[in-house]
Structures are given as structure tokens and as C-alpha cells.
C-alpha positions in Angstrom: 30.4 -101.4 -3.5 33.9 -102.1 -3.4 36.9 -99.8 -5.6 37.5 -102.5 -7.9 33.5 -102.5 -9.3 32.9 -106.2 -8.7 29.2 -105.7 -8.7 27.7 -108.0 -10.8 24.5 -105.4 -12.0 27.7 -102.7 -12.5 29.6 -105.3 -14.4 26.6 -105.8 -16.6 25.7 -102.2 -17.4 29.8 -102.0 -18.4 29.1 -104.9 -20.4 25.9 -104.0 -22.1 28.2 -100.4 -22.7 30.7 -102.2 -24.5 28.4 -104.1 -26.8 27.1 -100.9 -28.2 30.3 -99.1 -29.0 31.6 -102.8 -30.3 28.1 -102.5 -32.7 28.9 -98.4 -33.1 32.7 -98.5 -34.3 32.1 -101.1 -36.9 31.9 -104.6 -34.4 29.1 -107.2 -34.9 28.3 -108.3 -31.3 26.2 -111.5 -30.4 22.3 -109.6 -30.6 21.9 -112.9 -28.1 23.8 -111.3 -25.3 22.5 -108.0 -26.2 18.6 -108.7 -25.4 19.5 -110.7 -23.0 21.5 -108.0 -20.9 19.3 -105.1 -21.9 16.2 -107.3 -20.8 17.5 -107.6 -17.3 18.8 -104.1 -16.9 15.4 -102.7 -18.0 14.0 -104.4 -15.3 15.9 -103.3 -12.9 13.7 -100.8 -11.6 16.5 -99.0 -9.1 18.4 -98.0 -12.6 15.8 -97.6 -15.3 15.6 -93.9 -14.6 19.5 -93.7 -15.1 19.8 -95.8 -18.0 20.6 -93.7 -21.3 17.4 -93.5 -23.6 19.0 -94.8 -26.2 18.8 -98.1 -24.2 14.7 -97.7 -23.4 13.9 -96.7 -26.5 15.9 -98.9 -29.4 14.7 -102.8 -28.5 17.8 -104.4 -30.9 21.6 -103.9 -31.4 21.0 -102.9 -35.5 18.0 -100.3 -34.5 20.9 -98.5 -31.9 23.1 -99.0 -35.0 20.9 -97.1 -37.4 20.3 -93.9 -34.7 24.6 -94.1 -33.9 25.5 -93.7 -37.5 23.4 -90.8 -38.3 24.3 -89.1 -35.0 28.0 -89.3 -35.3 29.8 -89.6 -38.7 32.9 -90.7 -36.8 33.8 -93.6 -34.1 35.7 -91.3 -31.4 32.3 -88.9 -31.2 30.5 -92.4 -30.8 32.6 -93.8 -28.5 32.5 -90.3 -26.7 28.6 -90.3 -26.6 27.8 -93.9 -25.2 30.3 -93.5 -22.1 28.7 -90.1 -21.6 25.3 -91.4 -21.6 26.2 -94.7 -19.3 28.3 -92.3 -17.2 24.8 -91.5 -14.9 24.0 -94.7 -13.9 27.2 -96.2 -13.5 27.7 -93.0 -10.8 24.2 -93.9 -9.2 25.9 -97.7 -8.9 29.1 -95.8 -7.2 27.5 -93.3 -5.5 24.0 -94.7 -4.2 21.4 -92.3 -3.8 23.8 -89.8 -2.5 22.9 -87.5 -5.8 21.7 -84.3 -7.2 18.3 -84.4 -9.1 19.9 -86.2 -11.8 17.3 -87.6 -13.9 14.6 -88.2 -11.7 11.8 -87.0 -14.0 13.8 -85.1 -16.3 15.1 -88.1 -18.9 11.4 -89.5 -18.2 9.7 -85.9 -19.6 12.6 -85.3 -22.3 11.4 -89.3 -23.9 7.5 -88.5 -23.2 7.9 -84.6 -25.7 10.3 -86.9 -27.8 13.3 -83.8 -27.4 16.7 -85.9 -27.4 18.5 -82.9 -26.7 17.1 -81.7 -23.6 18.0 -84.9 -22.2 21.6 -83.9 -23.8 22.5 -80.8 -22.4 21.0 -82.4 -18.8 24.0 -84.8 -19.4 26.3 -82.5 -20.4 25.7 -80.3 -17.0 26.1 -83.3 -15.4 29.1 -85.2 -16.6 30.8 -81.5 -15.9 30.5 -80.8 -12.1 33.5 -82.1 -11.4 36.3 -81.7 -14.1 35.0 -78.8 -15.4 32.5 -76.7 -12.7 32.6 -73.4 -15.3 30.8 -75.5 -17.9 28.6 -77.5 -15.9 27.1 -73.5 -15.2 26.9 -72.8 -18.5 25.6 -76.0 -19.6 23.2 -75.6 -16.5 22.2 -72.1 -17.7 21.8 -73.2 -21.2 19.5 -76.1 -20.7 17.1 -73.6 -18.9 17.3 -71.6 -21.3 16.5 -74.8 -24.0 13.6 -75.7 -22.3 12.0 -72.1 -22.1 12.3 -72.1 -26.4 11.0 -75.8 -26.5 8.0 -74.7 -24.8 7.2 -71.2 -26.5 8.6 -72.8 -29.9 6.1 -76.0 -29.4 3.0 -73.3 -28.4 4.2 -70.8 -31.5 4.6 -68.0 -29.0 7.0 -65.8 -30.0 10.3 -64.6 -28.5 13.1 -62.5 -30.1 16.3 -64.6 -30.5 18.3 -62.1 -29.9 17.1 -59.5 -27.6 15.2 -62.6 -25.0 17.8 -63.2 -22.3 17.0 -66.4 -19.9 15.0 -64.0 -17.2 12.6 -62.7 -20.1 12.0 -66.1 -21.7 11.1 -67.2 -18.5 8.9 -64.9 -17.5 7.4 -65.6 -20.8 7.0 -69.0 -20.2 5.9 -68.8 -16.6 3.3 -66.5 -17.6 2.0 -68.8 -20.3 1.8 -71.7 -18.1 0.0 -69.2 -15.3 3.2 -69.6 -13.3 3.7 -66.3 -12.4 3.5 -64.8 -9.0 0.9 -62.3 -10.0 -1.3 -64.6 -11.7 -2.3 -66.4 -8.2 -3.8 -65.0 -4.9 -2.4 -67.4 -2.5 0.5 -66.1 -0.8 1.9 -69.4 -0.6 2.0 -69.9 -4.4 3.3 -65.9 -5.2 6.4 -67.5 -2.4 7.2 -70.3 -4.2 6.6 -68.9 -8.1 8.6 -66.2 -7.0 11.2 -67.8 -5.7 11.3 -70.0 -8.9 11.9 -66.5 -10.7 15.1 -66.0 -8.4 16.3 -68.7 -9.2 16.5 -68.4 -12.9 17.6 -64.5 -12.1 20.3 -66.3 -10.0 21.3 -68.9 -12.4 21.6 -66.2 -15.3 23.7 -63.9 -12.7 25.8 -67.3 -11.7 26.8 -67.9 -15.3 27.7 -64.7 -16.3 30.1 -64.3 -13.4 31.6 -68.1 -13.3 30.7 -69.7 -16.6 32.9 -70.3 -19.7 30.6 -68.9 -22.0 32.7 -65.4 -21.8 36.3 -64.6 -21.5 37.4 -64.3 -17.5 40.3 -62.5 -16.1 43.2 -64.1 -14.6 42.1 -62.5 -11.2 38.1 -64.4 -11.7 37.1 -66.3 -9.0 37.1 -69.8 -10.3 33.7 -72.2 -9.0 34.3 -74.9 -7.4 32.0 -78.4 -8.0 29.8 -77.4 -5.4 28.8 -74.3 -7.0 28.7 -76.5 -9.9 26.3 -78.6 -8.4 24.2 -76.4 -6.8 23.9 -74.9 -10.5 22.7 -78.1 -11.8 20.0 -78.8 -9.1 18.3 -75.6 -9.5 18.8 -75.8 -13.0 17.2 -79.2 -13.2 14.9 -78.5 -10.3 13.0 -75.7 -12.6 13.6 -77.1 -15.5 11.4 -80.3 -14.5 8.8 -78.2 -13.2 8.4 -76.5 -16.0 8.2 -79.9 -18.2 5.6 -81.2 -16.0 3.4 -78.6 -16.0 3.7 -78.1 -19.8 3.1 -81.9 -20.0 0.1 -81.7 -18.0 -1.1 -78.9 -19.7 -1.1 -80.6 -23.1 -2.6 -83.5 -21.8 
């Protein structure tokens, strides 16, 4: 695709983006155009993954309108939230499939356990990696962190709020889905498990040294977006697998 976006499919999803923060600050666009556009953007089956949920899950201009209004009181948050949440798929458009995990399952498990702010912090992580590599870490690290509570929360196993770093809540959670090294016998699985735990020991040690979530001195290393990005895919990497094998659990 060329600089100046002449894509047609890009030109709609911009389109079909404008007709919701037209509806969100106060506009009344034609609900015509909005069914129709939505309709053949939903089909699309290359983008549905990257389409905000808001999009897949609210069939008609005024049902958006009554989830914007009680989300943000004011139009600049709105306005703020919509380009946020079209700002993945209009990257895929740009970028093709050269991507990090983005939200190949993740936006698909965050609709099917109904938790809108998983999917959230997954976008915050990722609009970041660029502008802003020290909170696409923290966001990385935080949405880890997120979907460790969802699951103990959603089981009503414990955890103490303020004690439970990320590496104990996963542990926690691992063991409760028998995703620990030490619950399997296969040396192949105690690799792979344990190299999951690294991870999360790694992410935890990442943000702590590069993040935003404390104070840095003027002689810090700063990250650069690919440590941002490698934060993210790990982050996302573990975070779907735990999902899934929650989901499948329950079901």
C-alpha cells in the first residue's frame, strides 16, 4: 500500500472510525452507511481479528452510543479511545503481517471471558512500543500481571494484594492450571513450563529496570522499541496461553 492510504478496505475502516466518534461527540451519522460499512468490514476475514470489539460486539450506531457515553464522560477521552482501538488494524493494513502477536487470540479470549480490560491494557502495550518503549514495559508487565488476578479472582483463590509480586501470582496461577514444571514428568513440558516461568521472572526484572512505573536516574539506560516489543510478545505470548488453558479448563 502506497504512503498516501489509497486503499479502498483502509479508507473504509477510516471511514467507519469517523462515523463513530461523529455518533460519540454528539453527531447523528446515517445508521445506513454505518451497517453497511461495518457489514463488509466484519467480513473481511484478514481484519476481523484486528477490528476493536467494540465494532464485533455492538451491531448499531445508538448501541456503541449507549457503551461510549458511560465509558467516557467527556468527548476528547472518546475521541482518544476509538483512534486507539482502530489504531491495530489500520497498522496491520500498513504494516501486513510483518507484526508482533498482536491480537491473534488475545482480543478473541478477552470477548469469549467478557473482560474489556484485558483487551485494554493489550492495546495500551501496543499503541506504546514506539513513542513511548518505557510504558509499553510497564503496560506489558501490568497486563501479565491483570490476567494472573482475572484467573485466581474468577476461581476465588486467593492472593495478597499487596505482598503477591507478578512471579508469585504466577506461580500461583501456573500451579492452578497444572502448569508448573514440577507438576509433569515429561522433560519436554518441565522445558517449556519452565521457560514460561523465565519469562515472567524476566518481564518483572525488565520492568523494574526500564519501565516508567518508578522514578529512573538521569544516567538509566533508556529501551529502545525493540525492547519494547520484545516485551509485548512475551507478554502477550504467556498471557494467551494462560487464557486458553483457563478457557479450556472451564469448558
Amino acid at each position: 500500500m502506497n504512503k498516501y492510504h489509497l486503499d479502498p478496505l483502509y479508507e473504509k475502516i477510516v471511514a467507519l472510525q469517523n462515523i463513530y466518534i461523529d455518533r460519540a461527540t454528539g453527531g447523528d451519522p446515517s445508521e445506513v452507511i454505518f451497517l453497511q460499512l461495518r457489514q463488509e468490514l466484519i467480513t473481511q476475514k484478514n481484519i476481523t481479528k484486528y477490528l476493536p470489539q467494540f465494532v464485533r460486539t455492538h451491531h448499531s450506531i445508538d448501541s456503541f452510543w449507549q457503551f461510549i457515553k458511560h465509558k467516557y464522560d467527556n468527548y476528547a477521552e472518546r475521541r482518544q479511545y476509538i483512534y486507539s482501538s482502530f489504531s491495530e488494524v489500520l497498522s496491520f493494513l500498513e504494516e501486513g503481517e510483518n507484526r508482533p502477536i498482536d491480537g491473534i487470540t488475545f482480543d478473541n479470549l478477552a470477548q469469549n471471558i467478557n473482560e474489556e480490560g484485558l483487551h485494554e491494557l493489550w492495546q495500551k502495550a501496543l499503541d506504546r512500543r514506539v513513542g513511548d518503549p518505557d510504558g509499553a514495559i510497564t503496560a506489558s508487565r501490568s497486563l501479565l500481571e491483570t490476567v494472573c488476578k482475572y484467573i485466581l479472582d474468577d476461581l476465588q483463590i486467593g492472593y495478597n494484594e499487596a505482598r503477591d509480586d507478578l512471579n508469585k501470582l504466577y506461580r500461583k496461577t501456573a500451579s492452578t492450571l497444572n502448569l508448573s514444571p514440577d507438576q509433569h514428568s515429561e522433560e519436554v513440558f518441565k522445558q517449556i513450563l519452565g521457560g514460561c516461568s523465565s519469562v515472567v521472572n524476566g518481564l518483572s526484572s525488565m520492568r523494574n529496570k526500564f519501565g516508567d512505573a518508578h522514578g529512573q536516574s538521569v544516567k538509566s539506560i533508556k529501551p529502545a522499541p525493540r525492547h519494547a516489543e520484545l516485551a509485548v510478545n512475551l507478554s502477550g505470548a504467556v498471557s494467551v496461553f494462560l487464557l486458553s488453558t483457563y478457557k479450556n479448563r472451564k469448558e
